[in-house]
Structure formats: C-alpha cells, structure tokens
VOGU-3710 file (C-alpha; in Angstrom, 3 decimals, decimal comma):
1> xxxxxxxxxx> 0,000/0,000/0,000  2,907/2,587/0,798  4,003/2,918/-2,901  0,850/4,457/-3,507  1,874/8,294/-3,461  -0,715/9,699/-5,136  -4,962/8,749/-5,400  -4,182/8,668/-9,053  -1,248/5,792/-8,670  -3,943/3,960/-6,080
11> xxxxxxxxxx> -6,729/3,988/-8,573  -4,580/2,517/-11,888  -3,222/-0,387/-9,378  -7,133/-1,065/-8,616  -9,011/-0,530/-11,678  -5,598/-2,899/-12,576  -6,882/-5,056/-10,460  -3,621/-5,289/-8,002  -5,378/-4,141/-4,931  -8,566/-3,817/-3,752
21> xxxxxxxxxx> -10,733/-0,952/-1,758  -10,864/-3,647/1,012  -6,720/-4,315/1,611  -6,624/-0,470/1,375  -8,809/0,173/3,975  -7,068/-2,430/6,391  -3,831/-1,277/5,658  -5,010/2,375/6,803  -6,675/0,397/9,781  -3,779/-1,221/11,146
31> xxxxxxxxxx> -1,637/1,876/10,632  -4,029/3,901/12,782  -3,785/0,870/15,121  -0,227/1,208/15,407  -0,089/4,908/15,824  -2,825/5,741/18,330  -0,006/7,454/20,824  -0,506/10,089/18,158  -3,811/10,538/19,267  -4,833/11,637/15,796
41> xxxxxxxxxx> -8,206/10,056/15,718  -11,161/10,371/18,355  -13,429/7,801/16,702  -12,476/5,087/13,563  -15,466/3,925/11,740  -13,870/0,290/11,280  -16,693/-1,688/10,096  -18,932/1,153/8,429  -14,975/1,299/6,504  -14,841/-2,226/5,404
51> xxxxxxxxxx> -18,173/-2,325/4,430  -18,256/0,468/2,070  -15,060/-0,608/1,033  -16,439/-4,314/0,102  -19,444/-3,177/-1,328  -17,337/-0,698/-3,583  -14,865/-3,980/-4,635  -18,273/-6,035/-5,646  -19,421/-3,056/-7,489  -15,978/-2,629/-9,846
61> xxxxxxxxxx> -15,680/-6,664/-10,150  -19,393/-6,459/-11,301  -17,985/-3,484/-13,765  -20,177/-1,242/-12,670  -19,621/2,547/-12,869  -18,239/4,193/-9,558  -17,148/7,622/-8,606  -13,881/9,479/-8,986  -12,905/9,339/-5,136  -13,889/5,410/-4,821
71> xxxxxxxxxx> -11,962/3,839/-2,568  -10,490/6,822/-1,430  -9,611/7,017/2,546  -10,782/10,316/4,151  -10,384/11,663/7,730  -12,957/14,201/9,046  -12,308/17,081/11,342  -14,694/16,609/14,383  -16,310/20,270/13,480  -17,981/18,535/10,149
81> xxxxxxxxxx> -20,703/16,978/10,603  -21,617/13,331/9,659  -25,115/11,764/10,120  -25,518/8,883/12,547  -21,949/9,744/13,956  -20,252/11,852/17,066  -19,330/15,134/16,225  -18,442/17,314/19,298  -15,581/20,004/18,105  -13,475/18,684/20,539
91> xxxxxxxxxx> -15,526/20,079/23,422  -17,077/18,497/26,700  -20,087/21,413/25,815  -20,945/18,728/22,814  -20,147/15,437/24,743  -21,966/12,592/23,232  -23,688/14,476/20,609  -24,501/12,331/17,529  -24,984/14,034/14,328  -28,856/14,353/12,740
101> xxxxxxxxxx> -27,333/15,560/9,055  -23,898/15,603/6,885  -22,300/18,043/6,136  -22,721/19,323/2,469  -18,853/18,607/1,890  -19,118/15,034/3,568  -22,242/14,313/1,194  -20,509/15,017/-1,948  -17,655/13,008/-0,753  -20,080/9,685/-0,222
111> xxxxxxxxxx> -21,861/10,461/-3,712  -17,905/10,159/-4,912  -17,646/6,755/-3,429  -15,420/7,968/-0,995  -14,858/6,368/2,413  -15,325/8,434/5,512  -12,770/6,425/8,106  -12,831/8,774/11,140  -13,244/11,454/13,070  -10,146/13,632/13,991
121> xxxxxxxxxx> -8,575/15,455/16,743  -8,892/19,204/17,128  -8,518/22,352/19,131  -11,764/22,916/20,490  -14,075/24,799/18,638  -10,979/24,933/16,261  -9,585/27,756/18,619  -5,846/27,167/18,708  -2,576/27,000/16,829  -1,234/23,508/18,405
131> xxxxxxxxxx> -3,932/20,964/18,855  -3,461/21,210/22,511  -6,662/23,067/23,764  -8,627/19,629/22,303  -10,962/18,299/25,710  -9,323/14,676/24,474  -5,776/15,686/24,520  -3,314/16,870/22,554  -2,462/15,643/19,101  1,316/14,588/18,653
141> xxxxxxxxxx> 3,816/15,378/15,622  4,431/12,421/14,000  7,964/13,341/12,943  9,035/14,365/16,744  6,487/13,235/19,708  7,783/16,065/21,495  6,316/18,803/19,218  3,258/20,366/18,080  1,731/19,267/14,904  -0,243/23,176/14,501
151> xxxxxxxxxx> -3,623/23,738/15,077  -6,614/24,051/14,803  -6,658/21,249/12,511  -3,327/18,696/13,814  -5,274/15,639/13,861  -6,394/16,091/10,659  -2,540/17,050/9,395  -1,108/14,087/11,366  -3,676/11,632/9,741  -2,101/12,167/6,563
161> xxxxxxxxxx> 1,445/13,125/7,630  1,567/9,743/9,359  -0,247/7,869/6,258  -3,744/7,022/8,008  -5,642/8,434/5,208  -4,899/9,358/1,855  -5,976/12,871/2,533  -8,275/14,645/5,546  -10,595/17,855/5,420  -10,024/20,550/8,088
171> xxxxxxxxxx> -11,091/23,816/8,599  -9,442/27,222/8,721  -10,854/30,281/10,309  -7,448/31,982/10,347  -4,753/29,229/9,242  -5,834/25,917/10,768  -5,299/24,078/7,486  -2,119/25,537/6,640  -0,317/25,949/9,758  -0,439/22,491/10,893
181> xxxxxxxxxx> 0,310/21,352/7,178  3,250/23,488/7,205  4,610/22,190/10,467  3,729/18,684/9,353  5,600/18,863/5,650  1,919/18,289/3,645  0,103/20,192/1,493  -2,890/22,392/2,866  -5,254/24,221/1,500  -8,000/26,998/1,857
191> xxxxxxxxxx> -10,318/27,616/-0,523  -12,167/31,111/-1,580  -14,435/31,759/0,756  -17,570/30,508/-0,189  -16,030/27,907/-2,995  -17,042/25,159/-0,637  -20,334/25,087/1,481  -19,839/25,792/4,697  -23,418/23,999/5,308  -22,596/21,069/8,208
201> xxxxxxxxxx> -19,221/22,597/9,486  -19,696/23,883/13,550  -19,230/27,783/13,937  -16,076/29,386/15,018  -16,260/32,550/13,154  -18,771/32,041/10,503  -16,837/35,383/7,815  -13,810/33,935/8,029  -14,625/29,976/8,346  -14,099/27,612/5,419
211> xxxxxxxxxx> -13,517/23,685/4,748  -10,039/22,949/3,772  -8,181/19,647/2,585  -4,799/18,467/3,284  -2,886/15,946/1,680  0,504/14,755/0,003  0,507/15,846/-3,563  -1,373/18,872/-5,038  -3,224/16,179/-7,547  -5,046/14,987/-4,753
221> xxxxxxxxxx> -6,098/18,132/-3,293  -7,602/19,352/-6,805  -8,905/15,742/-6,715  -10,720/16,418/-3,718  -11,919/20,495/-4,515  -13,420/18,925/-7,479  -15,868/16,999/-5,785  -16,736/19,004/-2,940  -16,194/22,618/-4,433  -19,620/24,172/-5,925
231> xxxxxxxxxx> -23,068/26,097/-5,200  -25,019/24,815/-2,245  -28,873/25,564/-1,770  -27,991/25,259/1,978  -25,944/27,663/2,554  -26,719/31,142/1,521  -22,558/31,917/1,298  -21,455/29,153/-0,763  -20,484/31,043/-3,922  -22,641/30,517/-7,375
241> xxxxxxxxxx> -18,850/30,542/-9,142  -18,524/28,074/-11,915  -15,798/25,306/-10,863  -13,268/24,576/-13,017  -11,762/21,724/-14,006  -8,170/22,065/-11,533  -6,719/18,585/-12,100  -6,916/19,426/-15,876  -4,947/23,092/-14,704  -2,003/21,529/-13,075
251> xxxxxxxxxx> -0,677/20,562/-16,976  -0,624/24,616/-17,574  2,746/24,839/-15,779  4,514/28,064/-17,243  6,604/30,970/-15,941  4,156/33,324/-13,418  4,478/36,528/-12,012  5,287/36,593/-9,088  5,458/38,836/-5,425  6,526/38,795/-2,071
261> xxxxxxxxxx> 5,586/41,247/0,684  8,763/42,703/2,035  7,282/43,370/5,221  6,223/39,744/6,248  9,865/38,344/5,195  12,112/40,840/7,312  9,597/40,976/9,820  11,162/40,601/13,087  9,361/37,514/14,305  10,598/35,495/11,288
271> xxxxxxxxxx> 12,991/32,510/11,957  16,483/33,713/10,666  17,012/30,192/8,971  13,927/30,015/7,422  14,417/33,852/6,227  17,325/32,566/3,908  15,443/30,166/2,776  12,873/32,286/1,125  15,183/34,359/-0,171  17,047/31,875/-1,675
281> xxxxxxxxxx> 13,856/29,657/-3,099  12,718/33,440/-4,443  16,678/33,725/-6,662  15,691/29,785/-7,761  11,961/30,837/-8,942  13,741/33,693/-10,516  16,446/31,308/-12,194  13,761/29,324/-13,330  12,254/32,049/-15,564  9,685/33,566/-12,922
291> xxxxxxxxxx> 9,484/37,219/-12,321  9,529/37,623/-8,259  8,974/40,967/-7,003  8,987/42,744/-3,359  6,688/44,580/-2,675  5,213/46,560/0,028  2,373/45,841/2,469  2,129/48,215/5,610  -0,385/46,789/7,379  0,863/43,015/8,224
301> xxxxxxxxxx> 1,209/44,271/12,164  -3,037/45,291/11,964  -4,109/42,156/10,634  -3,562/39,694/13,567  -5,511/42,300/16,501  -8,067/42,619/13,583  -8,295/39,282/12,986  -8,680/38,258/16,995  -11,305/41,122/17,563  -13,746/39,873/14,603
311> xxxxxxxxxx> -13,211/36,338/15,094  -13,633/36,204/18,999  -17,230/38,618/18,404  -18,254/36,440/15,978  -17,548/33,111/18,032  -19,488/35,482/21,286  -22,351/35,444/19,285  -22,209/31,338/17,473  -21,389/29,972/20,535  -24,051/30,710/22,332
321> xxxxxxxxxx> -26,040/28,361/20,946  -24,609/25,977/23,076  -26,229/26,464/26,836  -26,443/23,126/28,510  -30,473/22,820/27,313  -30,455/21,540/23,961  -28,017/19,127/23,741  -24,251/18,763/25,143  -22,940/19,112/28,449  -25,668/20,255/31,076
331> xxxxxxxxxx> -23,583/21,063/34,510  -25,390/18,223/37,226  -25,544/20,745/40,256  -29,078/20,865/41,315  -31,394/23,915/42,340  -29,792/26,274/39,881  -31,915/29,305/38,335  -31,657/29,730/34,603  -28,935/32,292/34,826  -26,465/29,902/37,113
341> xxxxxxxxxx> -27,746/26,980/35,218  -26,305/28,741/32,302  -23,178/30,124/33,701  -22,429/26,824/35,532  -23,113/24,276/32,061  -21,127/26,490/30,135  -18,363/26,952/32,814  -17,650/23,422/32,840  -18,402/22,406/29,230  -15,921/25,132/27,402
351> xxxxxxxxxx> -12,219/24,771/27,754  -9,813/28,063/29,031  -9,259/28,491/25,579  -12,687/29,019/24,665  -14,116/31,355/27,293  -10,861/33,608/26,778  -12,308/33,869/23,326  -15,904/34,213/23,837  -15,102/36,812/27,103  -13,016/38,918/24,293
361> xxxxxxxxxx> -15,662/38,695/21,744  -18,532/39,521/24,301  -15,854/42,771/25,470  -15,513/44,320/21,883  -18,940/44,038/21,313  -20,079/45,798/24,147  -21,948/49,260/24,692  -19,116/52,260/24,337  -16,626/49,844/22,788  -18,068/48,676/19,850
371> xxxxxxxxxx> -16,846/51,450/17,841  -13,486/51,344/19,112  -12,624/47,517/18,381  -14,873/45,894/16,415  -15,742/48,824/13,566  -12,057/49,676/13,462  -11,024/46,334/13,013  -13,908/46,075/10,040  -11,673/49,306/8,670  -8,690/47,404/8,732
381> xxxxxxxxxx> -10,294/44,517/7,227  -11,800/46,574/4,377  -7,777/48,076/3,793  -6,355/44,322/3,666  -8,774/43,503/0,681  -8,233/46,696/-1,200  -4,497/46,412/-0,653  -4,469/42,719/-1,528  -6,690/43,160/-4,640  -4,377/45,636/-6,335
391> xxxxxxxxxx> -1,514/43,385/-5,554  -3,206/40,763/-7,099  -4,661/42,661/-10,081  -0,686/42,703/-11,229  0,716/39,660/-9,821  -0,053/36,372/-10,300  -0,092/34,980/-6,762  1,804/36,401/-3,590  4,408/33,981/-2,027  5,100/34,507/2,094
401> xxxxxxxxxx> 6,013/32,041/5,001  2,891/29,820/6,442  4,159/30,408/10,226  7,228/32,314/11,238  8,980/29,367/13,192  9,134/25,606/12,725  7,083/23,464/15,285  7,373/24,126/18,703  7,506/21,943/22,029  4,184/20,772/23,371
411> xxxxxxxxxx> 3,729/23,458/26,362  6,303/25,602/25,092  3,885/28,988/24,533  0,745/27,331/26,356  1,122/30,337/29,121  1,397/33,078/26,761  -1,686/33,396/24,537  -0,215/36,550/22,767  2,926/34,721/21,448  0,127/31,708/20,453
421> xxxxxxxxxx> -1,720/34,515/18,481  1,242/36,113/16,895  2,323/32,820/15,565  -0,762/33,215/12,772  0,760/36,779/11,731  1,201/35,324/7,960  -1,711/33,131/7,625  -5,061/34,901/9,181  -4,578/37,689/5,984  -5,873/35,147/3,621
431> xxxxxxxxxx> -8,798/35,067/5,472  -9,525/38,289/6,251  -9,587/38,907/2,250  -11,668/35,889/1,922  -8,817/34,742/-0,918  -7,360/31,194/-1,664  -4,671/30,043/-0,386  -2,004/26,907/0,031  0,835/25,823/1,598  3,531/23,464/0,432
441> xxxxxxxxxx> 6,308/21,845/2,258  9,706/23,625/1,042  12,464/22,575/3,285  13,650/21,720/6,716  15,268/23,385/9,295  18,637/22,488/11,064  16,346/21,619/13,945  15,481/18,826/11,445  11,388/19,838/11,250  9,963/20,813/7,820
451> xxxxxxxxxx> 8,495/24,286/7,006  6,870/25,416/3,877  5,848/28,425/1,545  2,676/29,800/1,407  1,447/30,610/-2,089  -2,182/33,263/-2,477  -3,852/34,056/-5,376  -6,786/36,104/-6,215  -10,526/35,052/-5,255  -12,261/31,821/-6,999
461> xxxxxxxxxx> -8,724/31,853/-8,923  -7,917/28,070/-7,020  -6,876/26,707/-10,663  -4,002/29,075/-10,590  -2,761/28,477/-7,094  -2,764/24,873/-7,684  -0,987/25,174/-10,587  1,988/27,696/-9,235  1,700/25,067/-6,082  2,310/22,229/-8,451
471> xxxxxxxxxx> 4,982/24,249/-10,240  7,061/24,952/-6,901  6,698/21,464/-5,355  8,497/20,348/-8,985  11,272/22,772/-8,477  11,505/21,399/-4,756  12,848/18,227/-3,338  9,754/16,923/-1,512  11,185/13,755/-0,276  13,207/15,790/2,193
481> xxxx> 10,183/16,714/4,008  7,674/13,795/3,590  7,348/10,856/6,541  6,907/7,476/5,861
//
C-alpha cells in the first residue's frame, strides 16, 4: 500500500486489479492501530470502513460505474458533521452528541464513493494553533512526539502526515489548514471563501470559516476540490462561481508573475534560517524564468488584533447556541436558576481556551466599545482587501512564510496566549480577504522539522494556485520533508 503516493497511482493499481478498496482500507486500519499514541483520531469507523469498502470492490468486479474518489480514505475534522456519527468540536459542551445531518462537503464526498474512516482530533471549537486546547488531549507530531503538529486542525494534518488516510478535510478560520500542514511537511489548502459550502461545518467565526483539505501531492487536493467545491442551496454563502476543471490546470505549468511582501519576510518575528530560505527559493523561482517581485504591504502588524477582535465577536455570538439545554454538556448541580444553570453548564463544558475567546468577543462588542474595536477592526479589514486586490490585479499569486517558526515543544507557549496569536501573523490575511490560499512543504530546518511556503492568489482563482503550487513542489525536493 505505501508505494501508492498519489490517489491517481492507487486507482490505476485497482481498476488494474492489483489491490482492492478492502486491503486499502485495512492497511489504513492497522496503521491507525499502530499509531494511536498520536492521538490523531477520536473515533475510527472500522466496520462502516470495510463495508463500504467491500461493497465498492463487488461493485468494480461487477464493472459497474463508480465515482472518482472510490476507494479513497478520508479523515474528518470533528467540526464537520456526519449523520448517525459523534461530532463534538473537541468540546465536553458537545459530549456525546450524535450528528442528525452531513455536512454538504461530507455528502458530496459519499456520492464520490469515498470512504469516511474517522473522526479527527482538534482544538476545540478549532480555537488554537497547536492541537493542545482539544478536551481529548493533545495531538502529537508524527515526525518528533515532542512537538506540536499546529492547530486548529493537527489531527487532521497528522492523519495524513503519518499515512492514516490518503488525505483529511479541516477547517481554517485563520490558518488551521495551513499551519499544521506546514509544520507537518503536507500540502494544505484553503479555498475562496464561499467555494465550498460551509453547510454542516460547527461555527467558530462564521466570515472567516471555510472547509479545507490536506494531503501529500497537489493532484489529490484538486482531486478532492473537485468533488466538494460548488453552489449549495444550503448555505446562503457558498459562492454561485462556476468550478473549473483544476486537475486538468495543473498541466498549464509556465513561468508566473510573481510577489513577495517585504514586510512579512524581514519581519522581526521570522525565523532567521527560514528567512534565507525564502530568499534563496525566491533567486531559484527567478532562475527558473519567474518574475519575483517585493513589494510593500504596511499593514501586516493590523491584521492579527483585527483578525482576533472579529473572530472572537463572531464566536461570542455562534457559541451561544450551546447552553447546557439543547443538547451537550448540562452542569449536574441541582437547584440552579436559569442564569447559574447557564453560567455553571457552560463553565464546565468550554475549555480556558474558549471562554478567553468568547469573554473577548462579548468585550468588543459591548456598549461604548463597539466602535473602538470591532468597527475599526472592520476598517482594517476593508484596507487588507483593497491592498491585496491591487496586488493581485498585477501579480499572479503572492508567495510569504505559512508560520514564522518551525514546530514548537508541546507546552512551550501554552502560558502566553499573545505569542500563540502572533504565531498566525502570515496566515489569518488570507482570510480576512476571503482569498485562496495553500501551503507546500519547502524545506527543513537544522532543527530537522519541515516548514513550507505559502502561495495566495486572487478570489475563486484556485486553478491558478494549484498550478503555481504544483509548479514549486516540482522545483523542490519533496522527499526531504515527507514521513513514511
């Protein structure tokens, strides 16, 4: 099963007839088996897995027609949901709580014939940049037990960094796809905003959230967008954009036009290592016939308190929804009134990360201060687009770091929630401009963990960015940073 490096290599060896949907699934089985230390996965559908997986096997033997994920192996990030399954963003506020509906993204996966093998680790409420503020746990790097595998989506980078899946979805409000891939050495990717239905996914900040895949190759991400990119009648921000064909756009490789912003790579924050790095990769891009420009972008130390002061009101106002009534955690302390029953369900059902966040959000939005955070921080947002749209109006895609440092120690910035935010200087500006954006594994440090490049081109332009993507990961050696 290993030499399979690509969805494309897996499907000639079965439609060959040298392997089977079945032995795939068991191979992914046993390797979650072996790896649970990891602590990747929260729930494995084994036998829903083997069964969808035999059924699809009957169906090809029988030469009947199946869809252009079958067989494939997907992990789910516990914030999507999945009907008849758990889905509890990592929280004890959702303990227990089975799923009445799919997501819109996990329903177009099925109707590919893809199988759904698990449910994966997560920062709660997909509010971190490690994967330690999950209520089971933290996730663990595969490549060094020690470190962080990024957040808010590490079990989701570790299930393919470690090869339990052939590729996961995540979801990235400010750079949960990206930062973990980056700190794993995978590919990760955020769409547009609205290019895939956010119908199904759990609420963090619902202007900024968006379903994102991760995996080895950029073939099998633009396998994946395919399927679940599109229109959605459920959800009234999915985007009525055609969608191309982008596994037919990675042949278009060519020379691009290319820019970096001079502020994010001598910003002071910025690994010294990794700084050289760029530079260099920027003189081979050049070498290789690309034009790559600097160019200037004054507001990179805005976007991160912008970013924190509309994402925390907006997760004030989503989260609560969730009140110990309903369904989730409900506090067992007896002769409450409504108000303690409230304060006490929630009290013990979020983590420290979450009511940090939802106290923040509930601050800017309150009378006298509104205007002062949360409109000023709409300003700044409003700047970032402009800014970024005449950048991108000459240039075919920006290229920046994904995280300013390589993976860090579990515990290492747990007690300083400032540092933690600052750590998402380079990849919450994406999202704030609602634009697409990937990162690929470029090299690794002397510290001996990967870190990658972070490539953003204009909106509902994803056929371009995976086709500069695929372009750079030619020109770099990608065995350096993948783990077997």
């Amino acid at each position: 099963m290993s030499e399979y490096s690509s969805i494309s290599s897996f499907h000639e060896a079965l439609y060959a007839g040298s392997t089977t949907c079945s032995e795939v699934v068991r191979h992914f089985l046993e390797r979650i088996a072996q790896t649970k230390h990891l602590n990747a996965f929260l729930e494995v559908y084994e036998e829903e897995a083997l069964q969808q997986a035999q059924a699809l096997d009957a169906r090809i033997r029988n030469g009947e027609p199946v869809g252009p994920l079958a067989g494939v192996v997907i992990g789910n990030k516990d914030v999507i949901c999945y009907k008849g399954h758990k889905v509890g963003a990592a929280s004890r506020i959702l303990e227990g709580f089975t799923s009445l509906y799919s997501a819109t993204a996990i329903e177009r996966l099925l109707a590919a014939d893809a199988i759904i093998i698990g449910s994966l680790n997560c920062d709660e409420f997909a509010m971190g940049s490690t994967n330690e503020n999950s209520a089971h746990g933290p996730v663990l790097n595969a490549l060094d037990n020690s470190r962080v595998p990024g957040g808010s989506s590490g079990g989701s980078a570790v299930a393919v960094q470690a090869g339990l899946c052939h590729v996961s979805l995540g979801s990235d409000t400010g750079g949960s796809v990206r930062q973990p891939a980056d700190f794993c050495g995978i590919v990760g990717m955020k769409p547009t905003y609205g290019r895939i239905s956010r119908y199904g996914l759990i609420a963090y900040a619902s202007s900024f959230d968006q379903i994102g895949i991760f995996g080895r190759n950029i073939a099998d991400v633009a396998a994946v967008l395919q399927v679940v990119a599109g229109p959605d009648g459920y959800d009234s921000t999915a985007a009525l954009h055609e969608v191309p064909d982008y596994q037919s756009a990675l042949s278009h490789n060519k020379t691009f036009k290319l820019a970096y912003l001079k502020d994010a790579l001598h910003h002071e924050g910025l690994d010294a290592e990794m700084r050289a790095a760029y530079t260099g990769f920027f003189e081979e891009l050049e070498t290789a016939g690309n034009t790559v420009t600097a160019t200037d972008f004054a507001y990179l130390d805005y976007i991160v308190p912008a970013y924190y002061v509309l994402t925390t009101a907006e997760a004030s106002s989503n989260l609560s929804r969730f009140d110990g009534v309903k369904y989730g955690h409900r506090t067992a302390q007896k002769d409450l009134d409504l108000v303690d029953f409230y304060k006490k369900s929630r009290s013990e059902g979020f983590g420290k990360e979450v009511k940090r966040r939802i106290l923040l959000g509930t601050f800017v939005l309150s009378a006298g201060y509104y205007d002062a955070y949360y409109t000023k921080a709409q300003q700044v947002r409003r700047l970032v687009v402009d800014k970024l749209s005449e950048i991108l109006s000459t240039y075919d895609a920006i290229l920046m770091p994904t995280v300013p440092s390589t993976a860090f120690k579990i515990g290492e910035k747990t007690e300083d929630p400032i540092a933690m935010y600052l750590a998402d200087i380079y990849t919450v500006l994406a999202n704030l401009a609602g634009v697409p954006a990937i990162s690929v594994p470029l090299r690794r440090h002397s510290n001996g963990m990967p870190f990658g490049v972070q490539i953003i081109t204009k909106q509902f332009d994803e056929a371009s960015l995976l086709n500069i993507a695929d372009h750079v990961m030619q020109m770099i050696s990608v065995k350096q940073v993948t783990i077997v």
